[in-house]
C-alpha positions as CSV (number, residue, x, y, z in Angstrom):
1,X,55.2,-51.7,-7.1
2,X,57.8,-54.2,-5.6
3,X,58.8,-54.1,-2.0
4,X,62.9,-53.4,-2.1
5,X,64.7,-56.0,-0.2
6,X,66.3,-54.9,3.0
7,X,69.3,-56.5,2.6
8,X,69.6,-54.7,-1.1
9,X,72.5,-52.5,-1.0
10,X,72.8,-51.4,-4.8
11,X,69.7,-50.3,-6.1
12,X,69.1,-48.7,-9.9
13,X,67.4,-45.4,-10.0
14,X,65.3,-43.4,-12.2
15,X,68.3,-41.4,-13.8
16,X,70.6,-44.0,-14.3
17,X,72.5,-43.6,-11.2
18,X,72.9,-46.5,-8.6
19,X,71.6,-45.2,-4.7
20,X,73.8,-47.0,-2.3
21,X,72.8,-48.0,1.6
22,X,74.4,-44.7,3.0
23,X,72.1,-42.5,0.4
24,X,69.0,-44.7,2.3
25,X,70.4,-43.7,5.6
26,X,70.4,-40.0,4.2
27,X,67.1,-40.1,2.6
28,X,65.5,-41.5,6.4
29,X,66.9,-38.4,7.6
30,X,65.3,-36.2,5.2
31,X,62.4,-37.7,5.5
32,X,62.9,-37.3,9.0
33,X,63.8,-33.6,8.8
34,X,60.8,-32.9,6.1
35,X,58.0,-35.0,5.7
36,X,57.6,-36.7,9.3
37,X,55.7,-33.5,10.3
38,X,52.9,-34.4,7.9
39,X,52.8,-37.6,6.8
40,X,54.2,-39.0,10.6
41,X,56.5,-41.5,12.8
42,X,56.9,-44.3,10.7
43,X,55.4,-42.9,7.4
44,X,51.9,-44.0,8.9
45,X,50.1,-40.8,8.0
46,X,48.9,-37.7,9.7
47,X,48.4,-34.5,7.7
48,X,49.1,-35.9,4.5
49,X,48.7,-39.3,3.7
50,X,50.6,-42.5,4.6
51,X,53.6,-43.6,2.9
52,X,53.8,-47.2,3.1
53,X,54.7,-49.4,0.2
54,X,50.9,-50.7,0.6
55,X,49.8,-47.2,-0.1
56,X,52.0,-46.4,-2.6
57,X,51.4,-49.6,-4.6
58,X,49.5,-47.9,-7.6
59,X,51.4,-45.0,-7.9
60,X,54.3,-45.0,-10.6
61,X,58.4,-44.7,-9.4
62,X,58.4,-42.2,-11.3
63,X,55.3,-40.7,-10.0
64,X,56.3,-40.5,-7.0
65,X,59.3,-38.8,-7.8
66,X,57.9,-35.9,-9.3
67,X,55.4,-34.8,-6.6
68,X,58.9,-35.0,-4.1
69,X,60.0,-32.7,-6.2
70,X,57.1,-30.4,-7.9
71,X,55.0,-31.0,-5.2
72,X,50.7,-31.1,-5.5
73,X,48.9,-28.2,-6.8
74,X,46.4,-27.1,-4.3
75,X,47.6,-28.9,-1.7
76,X,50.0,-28.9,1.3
77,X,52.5,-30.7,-0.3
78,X,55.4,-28.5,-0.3
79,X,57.9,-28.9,-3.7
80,X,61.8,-30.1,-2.4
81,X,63.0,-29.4,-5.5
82,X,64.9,-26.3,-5.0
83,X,66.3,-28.6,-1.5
84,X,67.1,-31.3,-2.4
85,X,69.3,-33.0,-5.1
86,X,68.1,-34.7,-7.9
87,X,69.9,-37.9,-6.2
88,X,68.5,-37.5,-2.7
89,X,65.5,-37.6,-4.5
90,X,65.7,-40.3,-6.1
91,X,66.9,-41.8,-3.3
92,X,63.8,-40.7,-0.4
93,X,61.3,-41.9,-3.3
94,X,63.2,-45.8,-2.9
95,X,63.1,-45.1,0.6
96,X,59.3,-44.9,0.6
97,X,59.2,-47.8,-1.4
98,X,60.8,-50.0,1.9
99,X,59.0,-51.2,4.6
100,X,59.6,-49.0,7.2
101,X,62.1,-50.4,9.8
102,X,59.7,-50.7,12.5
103,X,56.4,-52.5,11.4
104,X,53.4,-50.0,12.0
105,X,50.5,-51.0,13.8
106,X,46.7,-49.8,14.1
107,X,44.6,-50.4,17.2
108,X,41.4,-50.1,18.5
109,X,42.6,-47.2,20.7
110,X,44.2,-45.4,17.7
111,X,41.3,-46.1,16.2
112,X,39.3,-43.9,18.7
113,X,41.6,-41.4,19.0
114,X,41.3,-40.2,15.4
115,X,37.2,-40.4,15.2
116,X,36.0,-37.2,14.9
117,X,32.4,-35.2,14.5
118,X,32.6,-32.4,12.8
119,X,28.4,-31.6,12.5
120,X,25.6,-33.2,14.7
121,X,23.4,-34.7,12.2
122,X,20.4,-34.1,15.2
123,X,21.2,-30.4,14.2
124,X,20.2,-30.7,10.2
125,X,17.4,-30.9,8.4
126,X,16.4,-34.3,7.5
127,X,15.1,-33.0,4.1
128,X,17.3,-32.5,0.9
129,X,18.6,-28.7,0.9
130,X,18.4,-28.7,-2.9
131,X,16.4,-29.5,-6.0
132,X,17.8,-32.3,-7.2
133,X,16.5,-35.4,-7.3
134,X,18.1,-37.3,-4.3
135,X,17.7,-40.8,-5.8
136,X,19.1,-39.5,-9.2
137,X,22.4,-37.9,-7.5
138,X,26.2,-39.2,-9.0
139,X,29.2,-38.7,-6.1
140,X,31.9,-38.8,-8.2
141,X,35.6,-39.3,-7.2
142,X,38.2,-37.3,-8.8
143,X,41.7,-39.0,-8.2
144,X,43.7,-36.3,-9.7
145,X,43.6,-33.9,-6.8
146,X,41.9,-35.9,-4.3
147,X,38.3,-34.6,-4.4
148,X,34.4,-35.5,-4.1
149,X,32.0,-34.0,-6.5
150,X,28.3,-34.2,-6.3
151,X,27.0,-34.1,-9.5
152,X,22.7,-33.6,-9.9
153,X,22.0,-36.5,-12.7
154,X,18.9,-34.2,-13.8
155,X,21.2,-31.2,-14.9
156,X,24.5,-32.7,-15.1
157,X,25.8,-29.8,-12.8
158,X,27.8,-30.0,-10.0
159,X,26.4,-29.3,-6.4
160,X,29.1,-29.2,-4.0
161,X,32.9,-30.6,-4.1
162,X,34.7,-31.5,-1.4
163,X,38.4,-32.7,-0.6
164,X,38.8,-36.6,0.6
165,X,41.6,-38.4,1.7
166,X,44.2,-39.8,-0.4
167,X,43.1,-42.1,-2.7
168,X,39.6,-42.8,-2.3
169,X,38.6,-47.0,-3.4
170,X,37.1,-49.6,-3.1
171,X,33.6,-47.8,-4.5
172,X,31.3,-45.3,-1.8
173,X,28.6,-47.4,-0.4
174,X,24.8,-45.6,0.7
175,X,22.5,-45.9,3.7
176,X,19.6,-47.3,2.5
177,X,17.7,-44.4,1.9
178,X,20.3,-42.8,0.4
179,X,20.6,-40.2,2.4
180,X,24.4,-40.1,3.4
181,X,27.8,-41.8,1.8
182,X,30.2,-43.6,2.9
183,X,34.2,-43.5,1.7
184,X,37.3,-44.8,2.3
185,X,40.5,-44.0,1.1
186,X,43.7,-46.4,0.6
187,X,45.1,-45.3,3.5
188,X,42.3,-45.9,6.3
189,X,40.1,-42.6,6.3
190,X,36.7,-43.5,6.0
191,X,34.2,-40.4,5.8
192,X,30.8,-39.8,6.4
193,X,29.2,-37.4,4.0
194,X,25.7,-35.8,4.3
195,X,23.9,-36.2,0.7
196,X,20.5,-34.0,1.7
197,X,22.6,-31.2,3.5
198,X,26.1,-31.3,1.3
199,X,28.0,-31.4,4.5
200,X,31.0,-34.1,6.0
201,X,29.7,-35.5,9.0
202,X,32.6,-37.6,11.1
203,X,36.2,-39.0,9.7
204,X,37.6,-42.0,11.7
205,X,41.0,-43.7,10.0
206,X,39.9,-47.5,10.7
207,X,43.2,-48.8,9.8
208,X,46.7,-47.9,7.8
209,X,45.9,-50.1,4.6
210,X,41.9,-50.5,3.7
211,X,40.6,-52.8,1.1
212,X,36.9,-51.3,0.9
213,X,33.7,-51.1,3.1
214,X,30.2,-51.9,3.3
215,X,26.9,-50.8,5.0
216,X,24.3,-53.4,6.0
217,X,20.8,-53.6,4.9
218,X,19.8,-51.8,8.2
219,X,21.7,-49.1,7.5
220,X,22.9,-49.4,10.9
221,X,26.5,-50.6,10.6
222,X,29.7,-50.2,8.5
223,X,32.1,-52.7,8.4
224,X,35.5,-51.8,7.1
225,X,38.4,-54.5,5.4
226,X,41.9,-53.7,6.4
227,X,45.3,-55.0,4.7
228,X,47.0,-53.2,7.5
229,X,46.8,-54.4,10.2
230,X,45.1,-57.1,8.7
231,X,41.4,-57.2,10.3
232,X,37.7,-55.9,10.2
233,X,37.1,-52.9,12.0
234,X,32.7,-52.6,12.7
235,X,31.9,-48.6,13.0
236,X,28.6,-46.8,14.1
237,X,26.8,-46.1,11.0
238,X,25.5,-42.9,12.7
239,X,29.1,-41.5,13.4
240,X,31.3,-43.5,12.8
241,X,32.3,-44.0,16.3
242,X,34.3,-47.5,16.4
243,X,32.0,-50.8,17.5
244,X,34.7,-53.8,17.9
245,X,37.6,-54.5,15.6
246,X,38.1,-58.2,14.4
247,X,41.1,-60.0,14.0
248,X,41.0,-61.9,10.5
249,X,42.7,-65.1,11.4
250,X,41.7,-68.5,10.2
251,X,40.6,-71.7,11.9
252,X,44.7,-72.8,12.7
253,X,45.5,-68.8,13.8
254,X,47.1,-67.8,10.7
255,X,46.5,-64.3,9.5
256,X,45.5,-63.2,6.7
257,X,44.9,-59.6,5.0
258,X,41.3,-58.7,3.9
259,X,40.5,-58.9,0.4
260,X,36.9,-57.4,0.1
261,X,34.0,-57.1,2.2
262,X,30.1,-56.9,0.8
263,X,26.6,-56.8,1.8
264,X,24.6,-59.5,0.9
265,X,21.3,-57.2,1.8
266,X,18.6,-60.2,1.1
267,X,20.7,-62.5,3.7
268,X,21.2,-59.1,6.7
269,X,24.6,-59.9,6.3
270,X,27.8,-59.3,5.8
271,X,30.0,-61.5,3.2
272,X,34.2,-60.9,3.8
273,X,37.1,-62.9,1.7
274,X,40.3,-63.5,3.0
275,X,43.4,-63.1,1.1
276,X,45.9,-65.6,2.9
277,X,43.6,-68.4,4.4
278,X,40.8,-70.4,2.4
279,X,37.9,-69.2,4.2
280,X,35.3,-66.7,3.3
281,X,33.2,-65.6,6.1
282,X,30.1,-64.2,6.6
283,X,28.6,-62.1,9.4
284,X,24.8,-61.4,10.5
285,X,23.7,-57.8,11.0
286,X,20.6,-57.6,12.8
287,X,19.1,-56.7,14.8
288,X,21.1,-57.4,17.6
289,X,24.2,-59.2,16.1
290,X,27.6,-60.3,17.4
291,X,29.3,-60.2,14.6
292,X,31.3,-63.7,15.3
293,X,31.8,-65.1,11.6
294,X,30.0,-68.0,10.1
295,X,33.4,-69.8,8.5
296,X,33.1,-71.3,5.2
297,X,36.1,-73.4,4.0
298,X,36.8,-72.9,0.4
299,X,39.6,-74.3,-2.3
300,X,41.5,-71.7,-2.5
301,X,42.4,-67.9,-1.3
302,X,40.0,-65.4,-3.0
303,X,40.8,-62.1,-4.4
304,X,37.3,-60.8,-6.1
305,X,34.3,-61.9,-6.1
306,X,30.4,-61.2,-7.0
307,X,26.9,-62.6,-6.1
308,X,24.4,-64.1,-8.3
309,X,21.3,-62.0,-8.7
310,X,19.2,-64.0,-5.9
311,X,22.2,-63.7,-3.1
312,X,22.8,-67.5,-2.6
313,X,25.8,-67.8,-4.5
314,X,29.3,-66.2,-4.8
315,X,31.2,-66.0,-7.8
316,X,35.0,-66.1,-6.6
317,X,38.4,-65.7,-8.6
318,X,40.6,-68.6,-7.5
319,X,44.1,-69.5,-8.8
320,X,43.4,-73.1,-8.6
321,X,40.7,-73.2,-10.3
322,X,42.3,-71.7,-13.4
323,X,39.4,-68.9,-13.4
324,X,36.6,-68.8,-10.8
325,X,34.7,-71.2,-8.2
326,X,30.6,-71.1,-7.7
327,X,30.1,-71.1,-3.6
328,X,26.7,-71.8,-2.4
329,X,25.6,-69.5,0.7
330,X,23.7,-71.3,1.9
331,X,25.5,-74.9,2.0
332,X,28.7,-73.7,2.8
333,X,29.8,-75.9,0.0
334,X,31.6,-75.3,-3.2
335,X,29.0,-76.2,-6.4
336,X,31.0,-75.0,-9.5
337,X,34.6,-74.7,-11.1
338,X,34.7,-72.0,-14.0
339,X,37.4,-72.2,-16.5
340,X,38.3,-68.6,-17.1
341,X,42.1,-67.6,-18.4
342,X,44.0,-64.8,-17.5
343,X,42.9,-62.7,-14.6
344,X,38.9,-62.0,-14.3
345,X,37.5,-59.2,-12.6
346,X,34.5,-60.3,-11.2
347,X,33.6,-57.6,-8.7
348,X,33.6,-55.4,-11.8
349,X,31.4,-57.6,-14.0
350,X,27.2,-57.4,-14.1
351,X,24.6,-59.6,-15.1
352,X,21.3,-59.2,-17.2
353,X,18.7,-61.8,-18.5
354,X,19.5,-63.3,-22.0
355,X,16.5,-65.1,-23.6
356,X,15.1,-65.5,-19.9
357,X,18.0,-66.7,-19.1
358,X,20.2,-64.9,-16.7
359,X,23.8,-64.1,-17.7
360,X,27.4,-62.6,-16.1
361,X,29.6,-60.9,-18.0
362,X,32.8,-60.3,-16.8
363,X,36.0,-58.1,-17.8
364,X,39.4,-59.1,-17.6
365,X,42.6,-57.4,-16.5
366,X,45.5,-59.4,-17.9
367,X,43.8,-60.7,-21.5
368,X,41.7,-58.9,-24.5
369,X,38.4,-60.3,-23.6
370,X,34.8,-60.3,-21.5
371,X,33.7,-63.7,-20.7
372,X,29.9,-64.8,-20.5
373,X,28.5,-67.2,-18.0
374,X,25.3,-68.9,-17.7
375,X,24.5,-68.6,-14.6
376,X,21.9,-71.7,-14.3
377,X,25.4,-74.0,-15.3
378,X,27.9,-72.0,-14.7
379,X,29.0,-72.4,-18.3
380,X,31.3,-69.5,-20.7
381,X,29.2,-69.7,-23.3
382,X,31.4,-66.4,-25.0
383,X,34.6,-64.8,-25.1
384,X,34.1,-61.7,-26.8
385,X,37.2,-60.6,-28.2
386,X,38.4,-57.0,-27.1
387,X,41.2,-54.3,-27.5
388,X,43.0,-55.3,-24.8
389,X,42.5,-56.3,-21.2
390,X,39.6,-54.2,-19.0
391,X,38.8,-53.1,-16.0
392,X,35.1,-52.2,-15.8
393,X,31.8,-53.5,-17.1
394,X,28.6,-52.0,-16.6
395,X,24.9,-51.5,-17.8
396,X,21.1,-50.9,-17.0
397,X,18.1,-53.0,-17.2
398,X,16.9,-50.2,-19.8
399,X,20.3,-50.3,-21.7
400,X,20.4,-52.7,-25.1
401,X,24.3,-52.1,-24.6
402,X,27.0,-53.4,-21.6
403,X,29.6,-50.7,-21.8
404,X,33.3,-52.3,-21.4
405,X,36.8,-50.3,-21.3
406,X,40.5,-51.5,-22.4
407,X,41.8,-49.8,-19.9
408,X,45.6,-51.5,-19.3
409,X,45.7,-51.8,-23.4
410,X,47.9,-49.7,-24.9
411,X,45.1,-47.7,-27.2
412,X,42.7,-47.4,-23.8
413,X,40.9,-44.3,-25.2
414,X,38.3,-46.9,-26.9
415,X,35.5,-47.9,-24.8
416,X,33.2,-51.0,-26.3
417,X,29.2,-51.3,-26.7
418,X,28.2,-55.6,-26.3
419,X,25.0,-56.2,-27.3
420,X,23.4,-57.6,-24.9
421,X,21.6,-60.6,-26.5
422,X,23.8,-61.2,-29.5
423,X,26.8,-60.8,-27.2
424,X,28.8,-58.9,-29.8
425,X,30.6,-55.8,-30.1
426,X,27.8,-53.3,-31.9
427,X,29.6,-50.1,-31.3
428,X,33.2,-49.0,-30.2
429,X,33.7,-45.1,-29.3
430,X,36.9,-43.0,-29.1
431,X,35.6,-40.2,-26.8
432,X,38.6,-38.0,-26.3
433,X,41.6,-39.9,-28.3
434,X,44.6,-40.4,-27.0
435,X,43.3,-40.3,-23.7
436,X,42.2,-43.0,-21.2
437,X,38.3,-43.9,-21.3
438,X,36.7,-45.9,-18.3
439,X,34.1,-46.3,-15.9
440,X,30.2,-45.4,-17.0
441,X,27.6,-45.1,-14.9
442,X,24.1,-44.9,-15.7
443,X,21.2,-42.3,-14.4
444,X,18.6,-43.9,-12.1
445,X,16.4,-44.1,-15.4
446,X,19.1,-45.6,-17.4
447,X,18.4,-42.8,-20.0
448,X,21.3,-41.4,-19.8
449,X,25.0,-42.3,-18.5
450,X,28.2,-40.4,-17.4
451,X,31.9,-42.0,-18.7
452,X,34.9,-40.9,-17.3
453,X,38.3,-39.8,-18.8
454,X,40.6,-40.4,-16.6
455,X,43.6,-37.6,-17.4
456,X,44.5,-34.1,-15.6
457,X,42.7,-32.6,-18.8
458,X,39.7,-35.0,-18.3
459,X,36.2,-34.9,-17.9
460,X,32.5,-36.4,-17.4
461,X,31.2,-37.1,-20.4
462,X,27.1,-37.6,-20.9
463,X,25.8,-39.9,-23.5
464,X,21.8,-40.6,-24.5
465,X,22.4,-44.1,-23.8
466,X,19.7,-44.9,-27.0
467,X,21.2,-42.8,-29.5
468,X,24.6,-42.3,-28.1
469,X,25.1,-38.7,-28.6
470,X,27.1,-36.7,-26.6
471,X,25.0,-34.4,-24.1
472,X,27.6,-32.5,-22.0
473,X,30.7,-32.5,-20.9
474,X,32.0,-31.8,-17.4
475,X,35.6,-30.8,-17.0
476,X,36.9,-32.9,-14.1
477,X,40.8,-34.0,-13.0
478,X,41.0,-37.7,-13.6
479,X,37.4,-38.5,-12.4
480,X,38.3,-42.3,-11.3
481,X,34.5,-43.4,-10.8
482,X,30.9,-42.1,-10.4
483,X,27.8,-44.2,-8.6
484,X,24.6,-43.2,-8.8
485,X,22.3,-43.1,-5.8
486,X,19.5,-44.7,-6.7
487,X,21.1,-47.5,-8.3
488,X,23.5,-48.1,-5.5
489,X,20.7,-48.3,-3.0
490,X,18.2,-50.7,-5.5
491,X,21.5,-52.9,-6.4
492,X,20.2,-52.6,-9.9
493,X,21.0,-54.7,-12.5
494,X,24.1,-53.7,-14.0
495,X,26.1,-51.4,-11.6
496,X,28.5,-53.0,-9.6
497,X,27.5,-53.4,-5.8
């Protein structure tokens, strides 16, 4: 979604109609009048999520439109349909679109002031509380309503389900014995959630815009990537209970927004790119770290990247490069250009071995295609033609197929099977047509896997990843993504970490 220029007086609206500056000024009052309650001073948040154009970025005009005037369905969000007219709605939903007249800001003591315990782990029983297998469990995010479900990989039934903030991303990230999870939603929530027990443990909102987090080998830390305000905020991993913030500026003082944050858990570190300044930094975790950045210059600003199977090397998108650039860890030093077109999704690709040989496959968001790279030369030895452009890409060491979507193509209900040594497509499935197919995940074992359909009518469907029959189906609203324990923990081959 575009940011709406301040000086814009005249802007087009969904029904035709033009919304002038005085209709603006009206809309801040009724937003003023009925939403500041909830969603707070400057649209940062409070009951209900924040409305900021940073939050609001994936959500369709129109979207946002409709829930202004329907409302959510179990949910607080009242419908102003019957108060408002259809023009002053249109109009608030621009509003919401603007920055907000006074920039918000996020600090360390805001930060403290919404942490909060809601169960002392010392209290629960360190053992699992059910009879699943804990290493075999799926949390699945459902973004249609805003929910968590914990779904038993054995059965395929769900255990518990529990409401999240608004619009959980970025992926949940494991302690290392997989014992609790870790989410954060769009707009700063991160949540600390009790696998063994089914119980939240502590909320804290880190900052008003969040990229993603990650938990360190140790298990000991979380470190969290903010958009808004534009740092790294380091939590307790035991509570959440904030450690030190950290101001993402480069070496000249410019800031610059966070673009992901990873653990690089055979280096006890940290790995961060920066969105505005050509740096990528990394940060030591143990046991007694600092957490002052190791600064390594690179080419260009990064927005995605992955690691090679060993940990040494990142594999970056850059801009200049036309594609990606291969950064050695170790060196600091830049060792590889990769000429990739359109717009790669590397922290979505995975890698297996080929022929001994190991291999990254990677999907793309802006062109019909997955691209595979030798990893010893950094060569695309294949573009495998597609549907249209992807978002995901995953598999198992005990998969023969890498299971790809075509998710911003217009047909997106088809989801494509690459075998994995002749790096073509051997099978291409339609599971519910007409509706959008995405995201698999396989069970610890890799027998089976769990693909989402992401509609209000969706569901979790479960394959026999060897013969490809359908198993089950789970009826979920738009279930986004799925990670399985066990694999998250292992960083097997083939999820995404």
């Amino acid at each position: 979604m575009k940011r709406i220029g301040l000086a814009m007086l005249w802007i087009g609206t969904s029904h035709g109609a033009v919304t002038t500056g005085a209709d603006l000024e009206q809309a801040e009052r009724n937003y003023q009048q009925l939403c500041q309650q909830c969603h707070g001073v400057n649209r940062i948040g409070g009951a209900g999520p924040a409305l900021l154009p940073q939050s609001l970025g994936r959500i369709k005009p129109g979207e946002i439109r409709q829930v202004i005037e329907n409302g959510r369905p179990a949910s607080q969000m009242a419908a102003f349909g019957t108060l408002l007219e259809p023009a002053q709605i249109d109009a608030l939903a621009l509003y919401l679109q603007r920055p907000p007249s006074v920039a918000p800001n996020w600090n360390e003591e805001d930060i403290r002031q919404s942490h909060r315990v809601l169960v002392d782990v010392a209290t629960l029983p360190d053992q699992p509380q059910h009879r699943a297998d804990p290493l075999n469990l799926f949390v699945v995010v459902e973004a249609g309503n805003h929910h968590v479900a914990v779904v038993d990989g054995d059965r395929f039934e769900v255990l518990a389900r529990f409401a999240s903030h608004f619009a959980v991303h970025g992926g949940p990230k494991f302690s290392p014995d997989g014992r609790f999870v870790y989410l954060a939603s769009r707009d700063g929530w991160i949540s600390l959630y009790d696998l063994h027990n089914l119980k939240l443990i502590a909320e804290v909102r880190a900052g008003l815009n969040t990229r993603n987090l990650a938990v360190s080998k140790d298990g000991r830390w979380v470190l969290v990537g903010n958009s808004l305000p534009g740092n790294l905020a380091v939590l307790d991993a035991r509570d959440l209970s904030l450690v030190k913030t950290i101001a993402t500026l480069g070496r000249d003082g410019q800031a610059s927004r966070v673009s992901a944050v990873y653990t690089a858990a055979p280096r006890n570190s940290f790995i961060v790119a920066l969105k505005d300044v050509n740096e990528v930094w990394e940060l030591p975790t143990g046991p007694n770290p600092d957490f002052v950045p190791r600064r390594i210059e690179v080419q260009d600003h990064l927005d995605d990247f992955s690691f090679s199977p060993d940990y040494r090397q990142l594999l970056a998108t850059s801009r200049k490069a036309q594609g990606g650039q291969v950064i050695d860890l170790d060196s600091g030093q830049v060792v590889s250009d990769i000429s990739l077109p359109g717009m790669p999704h590397l922290g979505s690709g995975t890698y297996w071995k080929r022929d001994g040989r190991w291999v990254f496959a990677t999907p793309n968001i802006s062109k019909g295609l997955v691209s595979v790279i030798d990893i010893n030369t950094w060569k695309v030895i294949r573009q495998i033609p597609t549907l249209g452009p992807g978002f995901f890409l995953r598999s198992h060491a005990n998969s023969r197929y890498a299971w790809t979507d075509v998710f911003f193509a217009a047909g997106n209900d088809a989801i494509h099977l690459i075998d994995k040594q002749t790096l073509k497509i051997a099978h291409t499935l339609r599971p519910m047509p007409g509706k959008t197919a995405a995201h698999v995940e396989f069970t610890h074992d890799g027998r089976y896997l769990l693909l989402s359909i992401w509609d209000t009518d969706g569901a979790l469907i479960v394959y026999d990843s060897h013969t490809l029959k359908e198993i089950k189906r789970l009826p979920m609203n738009k279930p986004s993504g799925k990670y399985n324990v066990g694999n998250k923990i292992e960083f097997a081959e083939g999820t995404s970490h």
